[in-house]
C-alpha positions as CSV (number, residue, x, y, z in Angstrom):
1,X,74.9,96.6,-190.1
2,X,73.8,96.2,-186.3
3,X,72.1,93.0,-185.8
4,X,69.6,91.9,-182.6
5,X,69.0,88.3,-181.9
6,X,65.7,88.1,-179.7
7,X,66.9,85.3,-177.0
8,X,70.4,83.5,-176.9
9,X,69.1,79.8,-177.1
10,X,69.6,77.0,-179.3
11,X,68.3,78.5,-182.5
12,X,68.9,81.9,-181.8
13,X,72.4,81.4,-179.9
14,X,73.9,79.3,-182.6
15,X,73.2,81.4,-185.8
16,X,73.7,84.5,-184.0
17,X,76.8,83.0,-182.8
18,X,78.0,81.9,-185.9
19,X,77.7,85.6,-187.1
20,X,79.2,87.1,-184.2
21,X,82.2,84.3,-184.9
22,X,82.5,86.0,-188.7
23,X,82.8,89.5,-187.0
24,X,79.1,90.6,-187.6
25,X,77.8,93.0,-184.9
26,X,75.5,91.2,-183.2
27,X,73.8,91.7,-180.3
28,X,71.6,89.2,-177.9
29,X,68.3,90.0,-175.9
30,X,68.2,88.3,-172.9
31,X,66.4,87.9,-169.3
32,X,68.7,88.4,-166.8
33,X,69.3,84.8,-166.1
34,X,70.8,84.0,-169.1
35,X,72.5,87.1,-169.4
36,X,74.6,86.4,-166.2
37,X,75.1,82.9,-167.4
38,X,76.5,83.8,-170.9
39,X,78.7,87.4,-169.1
40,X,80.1,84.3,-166.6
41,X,81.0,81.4,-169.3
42,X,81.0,83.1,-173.0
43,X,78.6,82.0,-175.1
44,X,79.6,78.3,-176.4
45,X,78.9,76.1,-179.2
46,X,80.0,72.8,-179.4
47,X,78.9,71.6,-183.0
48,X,79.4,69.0,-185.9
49,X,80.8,72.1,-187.6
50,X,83.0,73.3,-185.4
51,X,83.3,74.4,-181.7
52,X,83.2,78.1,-180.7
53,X,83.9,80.1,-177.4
54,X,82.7,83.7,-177.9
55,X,82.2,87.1,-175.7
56,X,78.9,88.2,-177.0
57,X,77.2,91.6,-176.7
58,X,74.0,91.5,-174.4
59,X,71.3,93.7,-173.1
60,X,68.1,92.7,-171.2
61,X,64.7,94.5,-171.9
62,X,64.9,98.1,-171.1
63,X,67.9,99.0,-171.8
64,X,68.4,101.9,-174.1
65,X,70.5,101.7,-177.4
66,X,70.0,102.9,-181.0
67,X,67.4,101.0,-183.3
68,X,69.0,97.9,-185.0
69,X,69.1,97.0,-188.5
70,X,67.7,93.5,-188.3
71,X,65.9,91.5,-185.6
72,X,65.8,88.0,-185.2
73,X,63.2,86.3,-183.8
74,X,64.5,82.5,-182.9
75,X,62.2,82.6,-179.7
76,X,59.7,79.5,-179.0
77,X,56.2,80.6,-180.6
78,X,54.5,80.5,-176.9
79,X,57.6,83.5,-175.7
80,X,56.1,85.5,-179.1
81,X,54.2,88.2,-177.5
82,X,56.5,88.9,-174.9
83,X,59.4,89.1,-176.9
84,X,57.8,91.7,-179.5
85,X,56.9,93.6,-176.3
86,X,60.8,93.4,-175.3
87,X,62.0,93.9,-178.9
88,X,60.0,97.0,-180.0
89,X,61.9,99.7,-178.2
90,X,64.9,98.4,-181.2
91,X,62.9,98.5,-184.2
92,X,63.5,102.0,-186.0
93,X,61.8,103.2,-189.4
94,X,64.2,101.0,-191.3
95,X,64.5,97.6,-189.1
96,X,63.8,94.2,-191.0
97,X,61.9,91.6,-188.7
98,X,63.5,87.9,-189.3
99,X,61.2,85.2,-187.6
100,X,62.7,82.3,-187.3
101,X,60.1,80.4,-185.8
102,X,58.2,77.3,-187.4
103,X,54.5,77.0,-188.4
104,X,52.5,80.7,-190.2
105,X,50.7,81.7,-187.2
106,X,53.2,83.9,-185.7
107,X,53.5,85.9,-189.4
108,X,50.5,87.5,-189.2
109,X,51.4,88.2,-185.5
110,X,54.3,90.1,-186.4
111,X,53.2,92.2,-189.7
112,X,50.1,94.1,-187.0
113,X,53.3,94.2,-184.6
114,X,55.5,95.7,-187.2
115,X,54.1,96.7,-190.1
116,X,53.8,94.1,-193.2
117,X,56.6,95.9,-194.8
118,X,59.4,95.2,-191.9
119,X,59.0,91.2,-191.7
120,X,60.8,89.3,-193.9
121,X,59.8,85.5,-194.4
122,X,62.3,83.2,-192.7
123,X,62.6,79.7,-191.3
124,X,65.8,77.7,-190.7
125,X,66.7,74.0,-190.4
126,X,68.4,73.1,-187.2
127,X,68.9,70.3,-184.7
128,X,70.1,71.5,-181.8
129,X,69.5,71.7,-178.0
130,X,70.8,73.7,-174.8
131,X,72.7,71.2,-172.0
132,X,72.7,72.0,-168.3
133,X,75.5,74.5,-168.8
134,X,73.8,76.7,-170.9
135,X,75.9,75.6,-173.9
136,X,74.6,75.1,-177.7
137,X,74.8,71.6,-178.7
138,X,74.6,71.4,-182.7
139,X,75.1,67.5,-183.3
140,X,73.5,66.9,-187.3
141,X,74.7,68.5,-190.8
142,X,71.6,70.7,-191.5
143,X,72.4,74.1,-189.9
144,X,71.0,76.7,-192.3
145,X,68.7,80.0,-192.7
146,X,66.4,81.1,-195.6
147,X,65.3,84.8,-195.7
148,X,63.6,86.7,-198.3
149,X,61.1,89.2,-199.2
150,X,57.4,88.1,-198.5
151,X,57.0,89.2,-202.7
152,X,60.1,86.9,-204.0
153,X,61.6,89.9,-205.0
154,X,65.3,90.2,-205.3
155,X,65.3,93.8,-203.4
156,X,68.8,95.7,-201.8
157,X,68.0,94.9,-198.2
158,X,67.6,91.1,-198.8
159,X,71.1,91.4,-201.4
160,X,72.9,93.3,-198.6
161,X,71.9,90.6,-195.6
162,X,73.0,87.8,-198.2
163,X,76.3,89.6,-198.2
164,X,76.6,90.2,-194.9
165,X,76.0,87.0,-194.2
166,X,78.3,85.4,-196.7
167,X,81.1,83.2,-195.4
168,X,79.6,82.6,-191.9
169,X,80.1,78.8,-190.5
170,X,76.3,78.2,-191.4
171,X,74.4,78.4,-194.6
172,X,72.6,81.7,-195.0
173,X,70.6,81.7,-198.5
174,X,68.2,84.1,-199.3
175,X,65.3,82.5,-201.4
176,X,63.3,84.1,-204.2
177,X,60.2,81.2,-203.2
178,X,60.1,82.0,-199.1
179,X,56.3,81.8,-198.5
180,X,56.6,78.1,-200.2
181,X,59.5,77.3,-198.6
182,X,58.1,78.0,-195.1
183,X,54.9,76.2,-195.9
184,X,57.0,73.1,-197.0
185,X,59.2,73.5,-193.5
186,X,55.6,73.6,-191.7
187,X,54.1,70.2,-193.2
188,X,57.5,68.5,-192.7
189,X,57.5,69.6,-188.9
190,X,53.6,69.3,-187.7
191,X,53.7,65.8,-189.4
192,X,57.3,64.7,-187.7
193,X,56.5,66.3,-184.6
194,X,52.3,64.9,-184.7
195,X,53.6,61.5,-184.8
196,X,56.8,61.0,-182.9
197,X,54.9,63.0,-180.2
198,X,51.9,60.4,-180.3
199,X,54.1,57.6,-180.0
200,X,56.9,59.0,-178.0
201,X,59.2,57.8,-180.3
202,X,61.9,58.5,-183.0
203,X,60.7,58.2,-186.0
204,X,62.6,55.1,-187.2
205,X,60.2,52.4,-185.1
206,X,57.1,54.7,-185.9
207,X,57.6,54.5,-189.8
208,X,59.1,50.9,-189.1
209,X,55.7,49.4,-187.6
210,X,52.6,47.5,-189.0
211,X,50.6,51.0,-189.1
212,X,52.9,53.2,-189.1
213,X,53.4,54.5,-192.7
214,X,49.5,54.6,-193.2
215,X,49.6,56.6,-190.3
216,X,51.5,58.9,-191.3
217,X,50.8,59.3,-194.5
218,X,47.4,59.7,-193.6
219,X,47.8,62.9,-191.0
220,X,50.8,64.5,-193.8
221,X,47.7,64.0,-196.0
222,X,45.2,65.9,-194.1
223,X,47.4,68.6,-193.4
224,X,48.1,69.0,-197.1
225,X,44.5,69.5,-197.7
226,X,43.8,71.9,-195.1
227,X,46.9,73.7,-196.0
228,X,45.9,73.9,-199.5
229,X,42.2,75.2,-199.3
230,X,44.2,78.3,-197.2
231,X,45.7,79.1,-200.7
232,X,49.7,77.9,-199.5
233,X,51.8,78.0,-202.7
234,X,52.2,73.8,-202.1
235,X,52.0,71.7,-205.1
236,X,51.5,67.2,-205.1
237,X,55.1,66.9,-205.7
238,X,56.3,69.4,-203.3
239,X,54.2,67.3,-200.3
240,X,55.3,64.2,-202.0
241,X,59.0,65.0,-201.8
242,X,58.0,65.9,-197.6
243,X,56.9,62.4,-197.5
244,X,59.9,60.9,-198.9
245,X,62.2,63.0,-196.4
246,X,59.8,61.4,-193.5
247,X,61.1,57.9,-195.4
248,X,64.6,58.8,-195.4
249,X,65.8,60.7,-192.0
250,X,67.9,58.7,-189.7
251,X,65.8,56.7,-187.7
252,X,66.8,57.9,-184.3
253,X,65.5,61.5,-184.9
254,X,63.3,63.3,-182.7
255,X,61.5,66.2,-183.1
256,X,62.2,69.4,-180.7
257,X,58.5,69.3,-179.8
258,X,59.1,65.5,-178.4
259,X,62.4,66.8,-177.1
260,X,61.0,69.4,-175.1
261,X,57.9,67.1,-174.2
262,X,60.3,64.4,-172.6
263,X,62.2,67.5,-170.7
264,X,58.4,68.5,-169.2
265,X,58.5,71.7,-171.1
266,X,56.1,73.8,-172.7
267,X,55.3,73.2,-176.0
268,X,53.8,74.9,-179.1
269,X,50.7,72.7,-180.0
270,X,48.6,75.6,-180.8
271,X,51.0,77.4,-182.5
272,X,51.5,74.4,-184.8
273,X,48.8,71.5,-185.1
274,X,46.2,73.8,-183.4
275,X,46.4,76.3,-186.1
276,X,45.7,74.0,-188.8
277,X,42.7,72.6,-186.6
278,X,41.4,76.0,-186.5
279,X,42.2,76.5,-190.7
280,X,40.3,73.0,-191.0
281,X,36.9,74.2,-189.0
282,X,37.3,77.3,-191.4
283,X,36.9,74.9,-194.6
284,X,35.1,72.3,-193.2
285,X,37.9,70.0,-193.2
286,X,37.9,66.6,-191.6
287,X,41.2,65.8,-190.0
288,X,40.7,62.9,-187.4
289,X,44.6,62.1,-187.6
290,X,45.5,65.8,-186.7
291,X,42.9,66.0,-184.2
292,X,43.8,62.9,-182.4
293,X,47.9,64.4,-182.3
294,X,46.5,67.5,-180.8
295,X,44.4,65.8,-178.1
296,X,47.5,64.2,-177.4
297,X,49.3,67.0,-177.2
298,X,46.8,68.9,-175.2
299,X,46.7,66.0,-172.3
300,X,50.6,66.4,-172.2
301,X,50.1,70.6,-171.3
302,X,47.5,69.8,-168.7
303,X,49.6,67.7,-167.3
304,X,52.6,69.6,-167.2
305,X,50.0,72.5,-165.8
306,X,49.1,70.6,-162.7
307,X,52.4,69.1,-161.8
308,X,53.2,72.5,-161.7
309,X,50.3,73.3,-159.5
């Protein structure tokens, strides 16, 4: 089975990697920046779980080969319509789509792009960054992926992926409950990136504060409605047990959006907290919590717009 990662980065890089390190055939997508980068150094992991030094196969956009089998989509949400555009020339009549992005938005993006029946559902669990070299730095425990069939079923394509992915230096499980799982990823995430964002802070002295629990128990609350009118397969104790995970995470973590924010990159605000703003105006939602984290947010990109200017 040929695989394409869209991107080399630090999601897409390190579980591609990690494949590639097995002996899958995997293949990267790249711009031509990175692909000179990664042809001059090797693509490099340097991990909790292991370091790795590997000769990847690469092509930029263009280039002609044979459809793949699978293609991953580990790209940043605001890179989405480019990298469909760069991706399609690989999809053939049998290509699975794997988007490993966070949030929903992006799903109904890529089933018009593809076709509802290509696209998997898929998120993954990661913390992990790029340094100046252009190598993956994979520094907590959590490094897995969940796939599976939009339905929950158990079908042959999902079954041979979880074999083919089976003994790879990550976690690769295939879940029977995707659609819930990714809607449980997506309250974690736009609640721990809303609030260390708002307070450019870990989350250890936001949680630790006067306020700070109310606070965010009050915006992982308003999502949970709005994500609930939508119809997302999220029960009280799933959201409850999201809350607790907020309680217990090391108190020095950061979310990537506050990463990225404290690097002066772009960032996926609409992708995330926007989309749920829009949901909420759809069901007449109040969310003053949410909407105060996306103004935030939103003065950050105009910011970063002008100093660019």
């Amino acid at each position: 089975m040929r695989i394409l990662v869209v991107g080399a980065g630090a999601v897409g890089g390190y579980f591609g990697g990690r494949l590639l390190e097995k002996g899958v055939d995997v293949t990267f997508l790249v711009r031509e920046r990175r692909k000179r980068e990664l042809e001059e150094r090797g693509l490099v992991i340097r991990s909790v779980h292991g370091d790795a030094v590997l000769a990847p196969k690469l092509i930029a956009a263009g280039e002609r080969t044979e459809p793949f089998d699978l293609v991953v989509f580990s790209n940043k949400a605001y890179h989405l319509a480019g990298a469909i555009a760069d991706a399609k020339p690989y999809v053939g009549e049998t290509t699975m789509i794997l988007p490993l992005l966070n949030g929903m938005a992006h799903m109904d993006v890529l089933q018009e792009s593809f076709g509802d029946d290509k696209v998997l559902g898929g998120l993954c669990f990661i913390e992990t960054t790029l340094n100046e070299k252009g190598e993956i730095v994979q520094t907590s425990p959590a490094h897995e992926v969940r796939f599976g069939e939009w339905s929950g079923e158990r079908t042959e394509r999902v079954e041979a992926l979880e074999s083919l992915f089976a003994g790879a230096n990550a976690r690769f499980r295939l879940s029977e409950r995707i659609v819930s799982d990714m809607w449980n990823k997506y309250l974690f995430i736009a609640t721990m990136s809303g609030v260390t964002t708002l307070f450019r802070a870990p989350i250890g002295p936001v949680r630790s504060g006067e306020y700070g629990g109310a606070i965010i128990s009050r915006l992982l609350g308003e999502i949970k409605t709005i994500m609930q009118a939508h119809g997302a397969p999220l029960t009280e104790e799933m959201a409850e047990r999201q809350r607790a995970q907020l309680e217990q995470i090391a108190p020095t973590m950061k979310s990537s959006m506050q990463r990225d924010m404290e690097k002066g990159l772009p960032i996926e605000a609409d992708h995330l907290q926007g989309y749920l703003l829009q949901l909420a105006k759809r069901y007449d939602i109040h969310a003053p919590t949410l909407e105060t984290v996306y103004h935030n947010l939103k003065i950050y990109e105009a910011g970063r717009t002008a100093n660019e200017h």
